[in-house]
N, C-alpha and C positions, 0 to 999 in steps of 0.2 A: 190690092196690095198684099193682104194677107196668104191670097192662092198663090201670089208669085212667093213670098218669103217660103212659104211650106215647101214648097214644091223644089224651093232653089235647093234648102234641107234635103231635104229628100234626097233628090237627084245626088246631091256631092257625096253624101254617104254612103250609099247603094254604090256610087263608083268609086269610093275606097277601100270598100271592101271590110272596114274596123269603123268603131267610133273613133271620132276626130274629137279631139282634147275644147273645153269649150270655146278658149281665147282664139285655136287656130280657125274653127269654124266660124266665129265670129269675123276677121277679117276678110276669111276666105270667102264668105257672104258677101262683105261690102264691094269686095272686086268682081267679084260675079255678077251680081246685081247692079252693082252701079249704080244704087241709085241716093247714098246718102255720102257728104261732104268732111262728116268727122263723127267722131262716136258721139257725140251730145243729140246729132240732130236722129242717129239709128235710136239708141236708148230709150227717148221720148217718143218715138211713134210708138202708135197706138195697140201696134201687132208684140206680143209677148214673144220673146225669143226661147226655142226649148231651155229647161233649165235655169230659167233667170224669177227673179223677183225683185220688188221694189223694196226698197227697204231705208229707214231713216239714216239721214246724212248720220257716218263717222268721224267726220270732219266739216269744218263748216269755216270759211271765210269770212268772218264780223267785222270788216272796214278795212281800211277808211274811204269813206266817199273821194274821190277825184284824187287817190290812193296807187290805183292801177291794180282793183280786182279783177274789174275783167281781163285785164292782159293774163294776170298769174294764172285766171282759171283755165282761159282758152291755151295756156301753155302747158298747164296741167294736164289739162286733155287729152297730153300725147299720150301720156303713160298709159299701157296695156292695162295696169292694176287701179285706173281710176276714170267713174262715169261721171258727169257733172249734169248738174241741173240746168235746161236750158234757159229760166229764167229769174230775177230775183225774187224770192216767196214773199218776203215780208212776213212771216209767221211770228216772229216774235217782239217784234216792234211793235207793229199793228193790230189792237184789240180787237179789231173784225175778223180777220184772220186766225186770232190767236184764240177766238171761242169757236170755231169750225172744229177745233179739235187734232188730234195727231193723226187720225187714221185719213182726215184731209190733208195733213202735209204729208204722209209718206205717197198719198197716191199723185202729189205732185213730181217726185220722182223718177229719175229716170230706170229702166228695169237693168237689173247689175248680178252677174254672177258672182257665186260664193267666195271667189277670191280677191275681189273687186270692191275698192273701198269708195261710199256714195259721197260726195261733195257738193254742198250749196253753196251761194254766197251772196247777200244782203247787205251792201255796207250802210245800210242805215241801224244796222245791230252797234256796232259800237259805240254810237252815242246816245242809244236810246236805254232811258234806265231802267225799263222792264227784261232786256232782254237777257244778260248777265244772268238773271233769275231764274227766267223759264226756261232755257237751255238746259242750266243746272239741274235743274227739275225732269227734264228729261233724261239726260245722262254728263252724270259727271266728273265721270272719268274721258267724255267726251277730247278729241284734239283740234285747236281753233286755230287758223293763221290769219292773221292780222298784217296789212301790207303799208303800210308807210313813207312817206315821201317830205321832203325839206314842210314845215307849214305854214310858211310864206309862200311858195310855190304852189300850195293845195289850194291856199285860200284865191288866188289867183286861177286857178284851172275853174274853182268854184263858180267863179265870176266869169269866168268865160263863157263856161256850158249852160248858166242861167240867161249870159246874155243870146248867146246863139239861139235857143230854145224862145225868147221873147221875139227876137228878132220874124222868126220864122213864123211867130202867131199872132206877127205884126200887130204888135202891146213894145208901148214906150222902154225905153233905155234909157240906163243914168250913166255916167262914166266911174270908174273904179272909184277914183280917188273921192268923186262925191258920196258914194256909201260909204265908203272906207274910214272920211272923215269928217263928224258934224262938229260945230261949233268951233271950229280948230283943232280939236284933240280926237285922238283915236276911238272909232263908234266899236268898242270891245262888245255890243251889244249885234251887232253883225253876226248872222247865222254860222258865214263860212269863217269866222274867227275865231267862233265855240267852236265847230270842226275841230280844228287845229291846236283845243288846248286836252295834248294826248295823257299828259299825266290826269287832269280832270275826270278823265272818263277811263283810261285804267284802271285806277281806284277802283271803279265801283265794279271793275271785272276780276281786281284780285283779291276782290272780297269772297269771291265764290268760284274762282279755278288758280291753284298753284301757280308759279310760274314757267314749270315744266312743263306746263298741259298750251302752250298758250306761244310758237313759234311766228319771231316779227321778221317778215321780208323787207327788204330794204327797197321801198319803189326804186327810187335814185338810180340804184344800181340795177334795177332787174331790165330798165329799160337801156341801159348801156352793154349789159353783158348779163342776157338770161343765165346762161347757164350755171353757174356757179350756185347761185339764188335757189335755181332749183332744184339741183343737188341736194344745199340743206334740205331743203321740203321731203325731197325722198327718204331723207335719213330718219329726221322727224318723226315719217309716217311709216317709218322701218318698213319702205319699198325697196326692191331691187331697184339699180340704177338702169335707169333704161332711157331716158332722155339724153339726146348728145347732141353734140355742136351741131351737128350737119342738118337737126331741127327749126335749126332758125337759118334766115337771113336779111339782112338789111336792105331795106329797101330804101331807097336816094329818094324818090319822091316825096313818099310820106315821110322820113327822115325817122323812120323807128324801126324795128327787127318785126318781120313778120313769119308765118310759121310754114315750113313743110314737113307734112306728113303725110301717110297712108300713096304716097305719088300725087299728092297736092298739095295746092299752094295757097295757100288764106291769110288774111290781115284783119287788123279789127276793124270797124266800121267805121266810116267815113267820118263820123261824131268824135271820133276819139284822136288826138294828139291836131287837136285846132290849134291856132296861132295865138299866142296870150297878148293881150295888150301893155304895150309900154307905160311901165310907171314910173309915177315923179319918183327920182331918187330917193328925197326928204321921206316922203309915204314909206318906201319899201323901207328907210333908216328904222322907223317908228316901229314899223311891226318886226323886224329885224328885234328889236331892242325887248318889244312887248313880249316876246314869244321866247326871248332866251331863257331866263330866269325857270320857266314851264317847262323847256325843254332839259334844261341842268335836273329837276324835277325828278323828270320820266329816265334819264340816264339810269341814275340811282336807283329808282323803281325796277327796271328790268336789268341792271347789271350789264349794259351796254351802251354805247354811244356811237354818234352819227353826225356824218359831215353836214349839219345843217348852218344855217347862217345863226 
């Protein structure tokens, strides 16, 4: 792998005659070679590209689980000025992780030219209360996007993706409404219900980053109409625009936007935009009811508001 990248180098330059700018030789490699599907999966191989190094995220994705991280990063991706990390780290949630040290999260990234801003994303960062902290501690002037979705909705995907996951390691299931509600009244002690209460766990993020530092996508909308969504992100991230319609397209089967770029065609994985289960009405009324008050909250908190129920 390594003789071929050198070699592909090599050769394009020697028949250019000049150096090649790094972004241009970088795609010019991908189509030449053919042998990687999107910048996340070149980046992360193991061969160093001339000119490149690894370097800790400048941006970093902090939630929300079942949010639609991965859609934003994988749409992210497109952009020329941004490498992503091909996996979630867990670096700063996770105390095992988080005593390995920084020089083992940088070498978890992907390798990124100097004009190329690094991106990770963990959505177990934002509701985990160590992580606010150590970020900060790392850099805090750092920039965080945070993606968000209706959370009656989330906590429902939540339920989904636990039950599918059960389902498949054939270990018993319960029906929504049976966690959702013990004794009659709403189980607020349900994991994917904590999820969902955003002012909660705000707080303890704008104890230790402004609200300048700290850009909320709107899930809802990103999966109805990326583009807009990710506009702001570029601005945000004072990038050139360089993302455009002609990036996405909807695909009817899966019923959600998938992505073309570099002359391919990619979606997210089969895991992602599952069928939710039907709930009783009265259920959804409760959390509907439980979650407004939280959500009027978090309004206030970030100086914006959201079509949620």
């Amino acid at each position: 792998m390594a003789f071929l990248l050198v070699s592909a180098y090599l050769l394009l330059t020697h028949a250019r005659g000049a150096p090649v700018e790094n972004g241009a030789l970088l795609e010019t490699l991908k189509s030449q070679v053919g042998l990687f599907s999107n910048k996340s999966e070149h980046y992360s191989a193991q061969v160093r590209p001339p000119g490149t190094s690894r370097q800790i995220p400048q941006t970093i994705i902090i939630g929300v689980r079942k949010g639609g991280t991965r859609a934003l990063l994988e749409m992210l991706d497109i952009h020329p000025n941004i490498v992503v990390a091909a996996t979630e780290v867990h670096f700063f949630d996770w105390d095992e992780n988080y005593v390995k040290g920084i020089d083992w999260y940088r070498n978890l990234m992907p390798f990124s030219y100097g004009n190329q801003i690094t991106i990770e994303k963990t959505p177990g960062y934002f509701t985990s209360p160590q992580a606010p902290g150590r970020i900060h501690d790392m850099n805090s002037s750092i920039k965080l996007l945070l993606i968000l979705r209706d959370p009656t909705e989330r906590v429902i995907s939540d339920y989904t993706q636990v039950y599918y996951n059960r389902v498949e390691s054939h270990k018993p299931v319960q029906l929504f409404e049976d966690i959702v509600i013990k004794n009659g009244v709403l189980n607020t002690k349900y994991k994917a219900i904590q999820r969902s209460l955003y002012d909660v766990h705000m707080e303890k993020w704008l104890k230790h980053f402004s609200l300048d530092q700290i850009h909320i996508v709107d899930g809802n909308t990103l999966i109805k109409d990326p583009l807009p969504e990710l506009q702001k992100v570029e601005r945000f991230l004072n990038l050139p625009s360089r993302i455009m319609s002609s990036n996405f397209y909807f695909n009817q089967t899966k019923g959600f936007y998938c992505i073309r770029s570099d002359g391919r065609e990619r979606c997210l994985h089969e895991s992602k935009g599952r069928p939710h289960p039907l709930v009783n009405s009265t259920v959804l009324e409760q959390l509907y009811s439980y979650f407004r008050e939280h959500n009027a909250k978090f309004y206030r908190m970030v100086n914006h508001s959201f079509d949620w129920h």
